[in-house]
Each structure stands twice: as C-alpha cells, then as structure tokens.
C-alpha positions in Angstrom: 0.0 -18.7 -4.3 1.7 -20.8 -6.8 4.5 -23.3 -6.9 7.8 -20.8 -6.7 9.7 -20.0 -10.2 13.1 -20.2 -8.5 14.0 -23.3 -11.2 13.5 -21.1 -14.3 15.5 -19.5 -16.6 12.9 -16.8 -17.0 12.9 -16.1 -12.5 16.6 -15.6 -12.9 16.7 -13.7 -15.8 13.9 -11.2 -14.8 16.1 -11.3 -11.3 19.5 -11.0 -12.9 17.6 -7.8 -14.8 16.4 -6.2 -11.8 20.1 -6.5 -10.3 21.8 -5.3 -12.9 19.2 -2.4 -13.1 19.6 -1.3 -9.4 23.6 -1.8 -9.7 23.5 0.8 -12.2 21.1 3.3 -10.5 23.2 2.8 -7.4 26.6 3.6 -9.5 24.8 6.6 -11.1 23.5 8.6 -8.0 26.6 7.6 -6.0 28.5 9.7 -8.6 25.8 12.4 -9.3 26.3 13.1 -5.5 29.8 12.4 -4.7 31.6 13.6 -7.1 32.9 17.3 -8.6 35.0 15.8 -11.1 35.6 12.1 -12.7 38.9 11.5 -11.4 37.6 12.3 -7.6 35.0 9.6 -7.4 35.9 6.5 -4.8 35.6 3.8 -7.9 36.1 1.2 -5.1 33.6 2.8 -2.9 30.9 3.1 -5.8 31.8 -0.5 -6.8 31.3 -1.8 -3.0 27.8 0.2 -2.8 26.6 -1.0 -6.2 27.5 -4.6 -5.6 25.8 -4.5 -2.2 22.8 -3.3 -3.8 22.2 -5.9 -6.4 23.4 -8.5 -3.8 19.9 -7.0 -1.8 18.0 -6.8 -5.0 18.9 -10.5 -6.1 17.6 -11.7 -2.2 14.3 -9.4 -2.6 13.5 -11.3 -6.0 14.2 -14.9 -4.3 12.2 -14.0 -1.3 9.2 -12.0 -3.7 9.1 -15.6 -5.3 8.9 -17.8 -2.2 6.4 -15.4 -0.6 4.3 -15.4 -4.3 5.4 -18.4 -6.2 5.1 -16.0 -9.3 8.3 -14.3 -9.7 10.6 -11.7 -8.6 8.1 -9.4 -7.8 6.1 -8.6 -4.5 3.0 -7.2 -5.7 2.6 -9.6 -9.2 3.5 -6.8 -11.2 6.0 -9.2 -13.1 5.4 -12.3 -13.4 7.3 -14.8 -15.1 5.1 -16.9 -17.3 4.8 -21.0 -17.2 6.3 -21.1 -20.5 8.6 -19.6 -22.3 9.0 -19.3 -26.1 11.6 -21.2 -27.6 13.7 -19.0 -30.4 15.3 -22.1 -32.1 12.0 -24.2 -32.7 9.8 -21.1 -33.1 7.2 -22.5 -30.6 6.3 -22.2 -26.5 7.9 -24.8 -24.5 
C-alpha cells in the first residue's frame, strides 16, 4: 500500500471520470426502463437517481484510494501514476 493519491489532480480527475460515467449509465437505464415516450420520464426523478449514484461513485473512489493508496480503484486496475505529464512544458512533472 502506498501513500493515498487523494491530493492529485490525476485521483480526482480519474474520480470525477468515473462519476460522471455512472451518472450517465444511471440516467440511461432509468429511461430505457421507465419510460414509453420522452415527455413521460420523471426528469426530477432520473436527476435525483443519477446524482445519488455519482455521489456513491465519488465515495467508492475516495475509500478505493484510502484502502490502496493508488487511486480510485479497488483492485489496482487504474492507477493514477506519481507523475503526470505536463502539456505546457512538454515534460513529466
């Protein structure tokens, strides 16, 4: 286990990815399932359920990294890397 990578910009954009990601999956099957036509879908409700679940996915990232100290993910499949490259000066900082 290494020291946790809650500090970085790469954690929190790996984490902000995998919200974002689950928020849409959530929104999609929520109106695969409940819906027969556009304007009969709960927006709110969707909206609600979608938020909750990247809410849940943000805290499963920040406990993966306390729990592995290598990023938002549990089993090390992602890991976010000690540095990161730098666009601007075209080098790894």
């Amino acid at each position: 286990m290494s020291t946790p990578t809650l500090a970085s910009k790469a954690f929190w954009a790996a984490a902000g990815e995998r919200a974002v990601k689950t928020f849409a999956q959530t929104a999609v099957s929520l109106l695969v399932v409940g819906a027969t036509g556009i304007l009969d879908v709960d927006w709110q409700a969707v909206g609600s359920a979608s938020a909750l679940a990247a809410l849940v996915s943000l805290l499963t990232s920040i406990g993966s990294d306390a729990a592995t100290g290598d990023g938002p993910s549990l089993t090390g499949a992602e890991v976010v890397p000690d540095k990161v490259w730098d666009w601007d000066n075209g080098d790894a900082r």
